[in-house]
N, C-alpha and C positions, 0 to 999 in steps of 0.2 A: 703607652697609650697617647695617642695627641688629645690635642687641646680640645679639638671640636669633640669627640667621642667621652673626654673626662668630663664636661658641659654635658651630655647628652645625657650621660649615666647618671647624673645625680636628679634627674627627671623620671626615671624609672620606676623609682618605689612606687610614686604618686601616679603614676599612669598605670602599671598595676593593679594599683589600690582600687581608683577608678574603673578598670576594667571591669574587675572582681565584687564590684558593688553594683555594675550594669548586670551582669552575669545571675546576679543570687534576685537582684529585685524581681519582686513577683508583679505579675499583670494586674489592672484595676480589677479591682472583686465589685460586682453586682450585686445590688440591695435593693428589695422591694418596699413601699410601702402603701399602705390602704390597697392592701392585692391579697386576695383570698388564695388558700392553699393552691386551689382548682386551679385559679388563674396562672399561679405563679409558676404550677406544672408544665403549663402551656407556655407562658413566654420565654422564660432561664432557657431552655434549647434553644429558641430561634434567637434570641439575642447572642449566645455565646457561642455560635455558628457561623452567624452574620456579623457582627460587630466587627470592626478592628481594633484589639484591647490591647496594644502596645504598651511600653511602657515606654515615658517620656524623660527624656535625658536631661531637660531642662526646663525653667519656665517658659521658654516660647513655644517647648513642643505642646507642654502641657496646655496651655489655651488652644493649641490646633488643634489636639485632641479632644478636647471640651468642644469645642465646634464641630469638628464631624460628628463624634460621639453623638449630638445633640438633633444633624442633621437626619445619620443612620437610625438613630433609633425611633424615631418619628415617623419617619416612612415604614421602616420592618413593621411597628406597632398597629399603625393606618390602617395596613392587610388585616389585622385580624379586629379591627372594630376599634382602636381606640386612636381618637382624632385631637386628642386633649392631651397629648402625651408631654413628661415635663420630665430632661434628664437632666443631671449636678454630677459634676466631677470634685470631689474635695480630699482633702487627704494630703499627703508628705508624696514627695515623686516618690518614693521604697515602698507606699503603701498606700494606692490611692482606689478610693472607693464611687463606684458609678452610683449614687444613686437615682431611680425608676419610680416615677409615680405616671402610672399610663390613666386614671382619671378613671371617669366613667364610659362603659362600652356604648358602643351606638348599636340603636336597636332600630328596624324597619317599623317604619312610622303609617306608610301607603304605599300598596301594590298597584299602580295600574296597566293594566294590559288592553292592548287593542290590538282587533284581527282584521284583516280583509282579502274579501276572497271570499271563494265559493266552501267555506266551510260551512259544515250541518251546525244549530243550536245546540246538539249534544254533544258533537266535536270537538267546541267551543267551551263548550260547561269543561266537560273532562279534563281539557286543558290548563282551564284556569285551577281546579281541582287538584290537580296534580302539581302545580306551581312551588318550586323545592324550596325557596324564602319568604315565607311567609310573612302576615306580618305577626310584630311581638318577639322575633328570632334574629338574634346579635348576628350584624352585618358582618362579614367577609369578602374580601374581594375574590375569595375563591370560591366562594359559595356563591358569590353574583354570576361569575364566569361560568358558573357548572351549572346554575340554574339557567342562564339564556341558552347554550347546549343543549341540557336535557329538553328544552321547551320546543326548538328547533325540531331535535330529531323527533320529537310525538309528530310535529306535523307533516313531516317527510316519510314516515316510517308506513305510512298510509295515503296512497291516492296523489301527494303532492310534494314529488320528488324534487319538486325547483323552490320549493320555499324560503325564505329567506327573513331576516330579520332587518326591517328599513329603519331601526332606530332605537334607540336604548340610553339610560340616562341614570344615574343615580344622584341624588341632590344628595349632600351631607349636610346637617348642622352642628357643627363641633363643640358647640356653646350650649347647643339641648340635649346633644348626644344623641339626633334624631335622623333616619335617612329616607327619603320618597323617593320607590324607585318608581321608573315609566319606561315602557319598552313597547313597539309596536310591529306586529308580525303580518307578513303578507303570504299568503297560502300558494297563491299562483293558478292556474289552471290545472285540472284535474288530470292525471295519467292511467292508462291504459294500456296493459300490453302488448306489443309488436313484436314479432316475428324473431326467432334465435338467427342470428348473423355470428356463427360459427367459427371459432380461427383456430388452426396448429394441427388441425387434424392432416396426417399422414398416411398410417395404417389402416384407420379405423374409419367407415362411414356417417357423417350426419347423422343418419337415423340410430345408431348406438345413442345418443344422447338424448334426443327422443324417446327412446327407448326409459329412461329413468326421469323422463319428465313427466313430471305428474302435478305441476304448480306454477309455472312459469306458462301460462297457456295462453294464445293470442286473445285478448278480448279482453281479458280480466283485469278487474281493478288492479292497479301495481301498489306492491308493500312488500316492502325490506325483506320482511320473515319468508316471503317466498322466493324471493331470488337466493337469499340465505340456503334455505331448505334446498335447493337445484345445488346448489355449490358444494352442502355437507353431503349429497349424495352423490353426484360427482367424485369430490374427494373420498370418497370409502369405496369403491367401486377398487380394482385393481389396472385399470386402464390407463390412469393418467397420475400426475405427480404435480404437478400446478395446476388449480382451476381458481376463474378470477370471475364471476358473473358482475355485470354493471350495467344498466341503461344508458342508451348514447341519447342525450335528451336534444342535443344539438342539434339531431335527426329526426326528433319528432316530428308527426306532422299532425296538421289542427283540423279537428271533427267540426261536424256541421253545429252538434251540441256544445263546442266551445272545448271541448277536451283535446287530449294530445293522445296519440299512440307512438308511444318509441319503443324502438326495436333494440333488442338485448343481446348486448356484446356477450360472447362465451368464446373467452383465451383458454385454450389448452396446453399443455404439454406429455407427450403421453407416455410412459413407462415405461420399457424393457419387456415385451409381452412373454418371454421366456425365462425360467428360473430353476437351478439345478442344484440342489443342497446334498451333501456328503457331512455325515455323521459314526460316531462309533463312541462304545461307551461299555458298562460292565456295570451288574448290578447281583444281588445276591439270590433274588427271585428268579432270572433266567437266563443267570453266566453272560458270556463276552455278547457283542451285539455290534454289527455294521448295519449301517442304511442308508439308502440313496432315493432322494425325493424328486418329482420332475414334477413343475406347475407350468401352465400357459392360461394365459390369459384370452387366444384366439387360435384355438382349436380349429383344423379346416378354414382358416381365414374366414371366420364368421361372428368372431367378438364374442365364443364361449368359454366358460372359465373350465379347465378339468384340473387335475388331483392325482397325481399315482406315486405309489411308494415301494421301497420292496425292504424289506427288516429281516435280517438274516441273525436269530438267537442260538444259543446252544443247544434249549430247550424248546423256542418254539420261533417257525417261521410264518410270515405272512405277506402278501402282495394287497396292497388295494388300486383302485382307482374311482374318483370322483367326479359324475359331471352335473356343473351346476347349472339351474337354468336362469333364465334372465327374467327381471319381477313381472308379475303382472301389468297390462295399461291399468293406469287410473290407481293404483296402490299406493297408501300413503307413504310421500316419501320419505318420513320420519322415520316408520317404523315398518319396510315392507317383507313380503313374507319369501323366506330365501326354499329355493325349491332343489332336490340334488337327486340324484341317479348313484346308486353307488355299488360296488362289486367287494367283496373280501373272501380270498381264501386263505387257510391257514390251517396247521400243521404243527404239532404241538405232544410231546411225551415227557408226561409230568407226573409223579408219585405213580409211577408202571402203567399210565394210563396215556394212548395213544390216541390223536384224535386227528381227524382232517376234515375241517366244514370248507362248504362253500355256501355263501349268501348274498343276494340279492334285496336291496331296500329303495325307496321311493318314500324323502322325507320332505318335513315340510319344518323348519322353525322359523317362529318369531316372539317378541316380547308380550308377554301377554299380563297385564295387570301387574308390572314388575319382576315378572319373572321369563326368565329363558324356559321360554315350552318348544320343545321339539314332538312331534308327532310323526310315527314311521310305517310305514305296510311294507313288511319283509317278509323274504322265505327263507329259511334256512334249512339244509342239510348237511348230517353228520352223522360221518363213519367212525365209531367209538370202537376201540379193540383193548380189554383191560387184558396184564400181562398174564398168558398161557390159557386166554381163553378167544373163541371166537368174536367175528368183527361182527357187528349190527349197524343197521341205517339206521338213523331217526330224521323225520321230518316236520317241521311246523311250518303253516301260514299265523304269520303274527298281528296283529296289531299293537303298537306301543304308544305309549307318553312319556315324555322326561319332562319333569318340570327343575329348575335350577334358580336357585336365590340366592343373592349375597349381599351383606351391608352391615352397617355398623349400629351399634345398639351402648350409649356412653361411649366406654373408648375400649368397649370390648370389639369383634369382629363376628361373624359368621357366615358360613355356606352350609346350606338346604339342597338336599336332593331327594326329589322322590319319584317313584316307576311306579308304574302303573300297564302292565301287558296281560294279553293271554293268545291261543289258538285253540283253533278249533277242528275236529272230525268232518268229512272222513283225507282232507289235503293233506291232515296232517295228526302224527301216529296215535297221537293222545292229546282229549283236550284239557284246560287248565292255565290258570288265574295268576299270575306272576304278581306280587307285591315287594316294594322294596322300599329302605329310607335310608339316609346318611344325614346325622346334623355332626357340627365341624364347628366348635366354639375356642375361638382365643382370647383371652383376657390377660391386659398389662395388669400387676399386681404392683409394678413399682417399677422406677425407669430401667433397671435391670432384671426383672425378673417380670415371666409369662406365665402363665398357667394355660396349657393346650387341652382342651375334652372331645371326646370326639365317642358317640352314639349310633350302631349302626344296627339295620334287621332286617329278614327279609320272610317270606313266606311264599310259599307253592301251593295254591291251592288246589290239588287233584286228587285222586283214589291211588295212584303210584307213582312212582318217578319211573318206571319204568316206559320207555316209548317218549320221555323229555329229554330233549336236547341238552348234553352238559351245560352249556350256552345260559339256559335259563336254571339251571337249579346253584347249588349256596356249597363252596368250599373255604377254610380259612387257612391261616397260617402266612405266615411271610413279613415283608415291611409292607407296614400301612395297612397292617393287621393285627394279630396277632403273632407277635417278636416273640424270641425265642420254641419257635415251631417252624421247619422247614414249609417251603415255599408250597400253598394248598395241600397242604398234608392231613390238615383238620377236617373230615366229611366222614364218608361209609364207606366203610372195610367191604372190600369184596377182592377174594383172593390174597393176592397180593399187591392187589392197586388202591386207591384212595379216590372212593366216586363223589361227582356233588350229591349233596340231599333237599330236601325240602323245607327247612327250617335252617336260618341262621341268627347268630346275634353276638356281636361283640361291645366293645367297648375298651376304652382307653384314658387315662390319665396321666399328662406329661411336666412337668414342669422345667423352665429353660433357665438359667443363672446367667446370664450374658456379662463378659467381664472389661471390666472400668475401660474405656479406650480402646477396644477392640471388637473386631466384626466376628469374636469367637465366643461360644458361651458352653457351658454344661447341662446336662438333661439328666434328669433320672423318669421314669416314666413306670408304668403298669399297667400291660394288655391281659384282657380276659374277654375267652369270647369262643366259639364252637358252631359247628354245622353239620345237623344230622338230620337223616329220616325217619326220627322216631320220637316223637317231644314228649313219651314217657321215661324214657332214657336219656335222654337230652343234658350233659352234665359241658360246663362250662370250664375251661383250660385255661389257665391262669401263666403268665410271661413277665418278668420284670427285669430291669437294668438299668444302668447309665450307657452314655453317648455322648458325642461330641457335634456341636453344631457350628455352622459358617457360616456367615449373613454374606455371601459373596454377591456380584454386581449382579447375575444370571438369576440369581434368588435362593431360598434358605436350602443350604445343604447339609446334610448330618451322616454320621455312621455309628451303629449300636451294637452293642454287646447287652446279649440277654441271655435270661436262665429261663427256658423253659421244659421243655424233656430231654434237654443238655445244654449247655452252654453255645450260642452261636452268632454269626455274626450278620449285622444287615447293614448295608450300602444298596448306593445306584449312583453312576456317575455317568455324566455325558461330554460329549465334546463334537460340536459341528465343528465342520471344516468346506 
């Protein structure tokens, strides 16, 4: 070894040593004092977030560190109300301790506000009303920043879309712990709306968008919420894919009464008006299944939405098609009432019973008091043919309701559904009172485990089921029935088919064990439930099993094994393409 390298080496231990004592020593630890729990919740994150808590290698780091330390935490502290703030670095460099006494917080001492402009007295009251820092309410600098904001937009969000804030001030006193703020707003001249100044439109004409204005209308006071309201119905519409509504105030111009009219930018980008879906899938209710969907958005180049599908099952086929109409003028555009034209025929040999309807309906939904109501005037006819006996027509003129609820109730869930139909003589073969209900309760019992109920019934009220359309009378059995019973096997025996009846009622009990780290769980469950035409005979079928469920990205999938008058199995699986 030379000379220089045998010098070098005997340097080694000690520069290791060194290292190895840089290495283990821990960062300055953080100490409160006269800081209440509350407080202390609050500051330990922001300080050990922000800070730089190095450790210092020497005494000269250690005073720079003492110094920024002193400078950063002072300011981090400042943001949340304390201006009094006094940090100390003491300790061994291996073990040095910050400690924090942030003093007493500063509390808002006086609020004043001044307006000018053409605001109303109550404008003004509400204003000040609404003022989010009160006094008596420990200063933040975020809280100051978010209350000149909020105060901002109240006066923008109505009437005075150019307002502005000409001044704002918060005095501190660090020594009282006290802060006066003063802010002064000027409202601006009043606005009114002008004219849609329309952009991107390609396919589609001007008046489509008119079409769904119901809020943005020349004359009217200007406020947020309405241009708001014009944009979410725009965006929900199938027309377009970017909508951006904004007043061009630049281009206002000034009324005799001192007001502005500016005319309203409407950027569009619009959609793909064509859409083709290809699906297939297999379920245990009605074997293999392909389907093919076609949507447009502009039918006849007229900016109509329609709907047709064709579902080709093992057991049962059907074609639809859908056309909707465009809302009313003047309907609110919150919530306006969707109007459709619709065709369905289908074809269907199920438990030896063959069927082929065609129908025609003219519906109307909208939200109504929280809930999805749909209202329909339909006709239906149906050639019924049970096995080795002859075919019969049946016809109804209907009138229906669907009312539809969901929501949470604690951290359980539910869906409501209830019907409400009947027809009448002589359009149609027999008349009679259709009632029906579905509740659908989930409840988490613990983070791994569900508990599913699920309540269903229905009733017919006529003199016979004879001359009712299958359509409206009660069969059970299947998934999301009655498991363990082939698919509507459960109704009235006639021959050797299985007809709806006039009475139904089931019910169900599931529970789901979903396991540690995975989108898979276990079920055991218990369906009972039946549908007949006779509710002195009326006896109730009992089904029970396990199954296996997947929480996959598309939504909850399962497949079950039940015992009910044998052993059987339920699935349904899908897959677009």
């Amino acid at each position: 070894m030379s000379p220089v390298l045998r010098r070098f080496s005997r340097f080694l231990p000690a520069l290791a040593l060194v290292l190895s004592a840089a290495a283990q020593a821990a960062p300055p630890r953080l100490e409160f004092e006269d800081v209440a729990e509350a407080e202390r919740a609050v500051l330990l994150p922001l300080l050990q977030h922000y800070l730089s808590l190095e450790t210092p290698r020497d005494a000269v780091e250690r005073d720079a560190l003492a110094r920024r330390l002193r400078q950063q935490g002072s300011a981090l502290l400042a943001t949340e109300g304390y201006f009094d703030t006094h940090l100390s670095l003491g300790g061994a460099l291996d073990a040095l301790v910050v400690t924090v006494r942030p003093g007493a917080r500063t509390r808002v001492e006086s609020v004043t506000l001044e307006f000018r402009g053409a605001l109303s007295p109550e404008r003004e009251a509400a204003l000040r009303e609404g003022w989010a820092l009160p006094v008596g309410q420990a200063f933040r600098q975020t809280d100051w920043d978010r209350a000149k904001e909020q105060l901002l937009l109240g006066l923008m969000e109505k009437d005075f879309p150019a307002a502005s804030i000409t001044e704002s001030e918060a005095l501190i006193e660090a020594d009282t712990q006290r802060a006066r703020l003063r802010l002064s707003a000027r409202s601006g001249a009043p606005y009114r709306f002008g004219a849609l100044e329309i952009q991107g439109l390609e396919r589609y004409p001007a008046s489509l968008v008119q079409r769904y204005n119901a809020s943005v209308l020349p004359g009217r006071p200007y406020t947020t919420a309405d241009l708001l309201a014009l944009q979410s119905t725009l965006e929900n519409t199938p027309y377009f894919t970017v909508v951006e509504v904004t007043p061009d105030l630049e281009a206002a111009t000034r009324e005799a009464d001192g007001s502005r009219i500016a005319p309203i930018r409407v950027r569009l980008r619009e959609e793909a008006p064509h859409r083709v879906g290809l699906g297939a899938g297999i379920s245990s209710n009605t074997g293999l299944r392909l389907e093919g969907r076609l949507e447009t958005a502009d039918l006849f180049h007229h900016a109509l939405q329609f709907s047709s599908g064709l579902r080709l099952e093992q057991r049962k086929q059907s074609f639809y098609a859908d056309l909707f109409l465009p809302p009313p003028q003047g309907a609110d555009p919150a919530n306006p009432p969707l109007y459709a034209l619709g065709f369905l025929t289908e074809n269907s040999d199920i438990q030896d019973l063959r069927l082929k309807t065609l129908s025609l309906a003219l519906t109307r939904r909208q939200n109504w008091r929280g809930a999805d109501l749909t209202l329909a005037l339909g006709y239906l006819a149906e050639w019924q043919r049970p096995k080795a006996q002859a075919e019969t027509l049946t016809r109804a003129l209907t009138l229906n309701s669907v009312w539809n609820w969901a929501g949470n109730f604690g951290a359980g869930r539910h869906t409501t559904q209830l019907q409400i139909g009947g027809a009448m003589r002589p359009i149609s073969t027999r008349n009679f009172i259709r009632l029906y209900g579905r509740e659908q309760i989930a409840l988490p019992l613990s983070a791994r485990n569900t508990l599913n109920l699920r309540l269903e019934g229905g009733i017919n009220l006529a003199d016979a089921r004879k001359g009712i359309p299958q359509n409206f009378l009660f069969r059970a059995g299947g998934s999301n029935s009655v498991r363990g019973y082939a698919y509507q096997s459960l109704g009235v025996d006639e021959g050797k088919a299985i007809l709806g009846g006039r009475y139904l009622l089931a019910a169900s009990v599931e529970w789901i064990h979903w396991l540690p780290d995975s989108p898979w769980g276990v079920a055991l469950f218990v369906d009972s439930g039946n549908a007949g035409d006779d509710k002195e005979t009326f006896r109730l079928k009992t089904g029970y099993g396990i199954g296996a469920r997947w929480n996959s990205p598309a939504g909850p999938l399962g497949i079950d094994l039940a015992r009910g008058d044998q052993w059987r199995l339920h699935f349904a699986f899908s897959l677009p393409f």
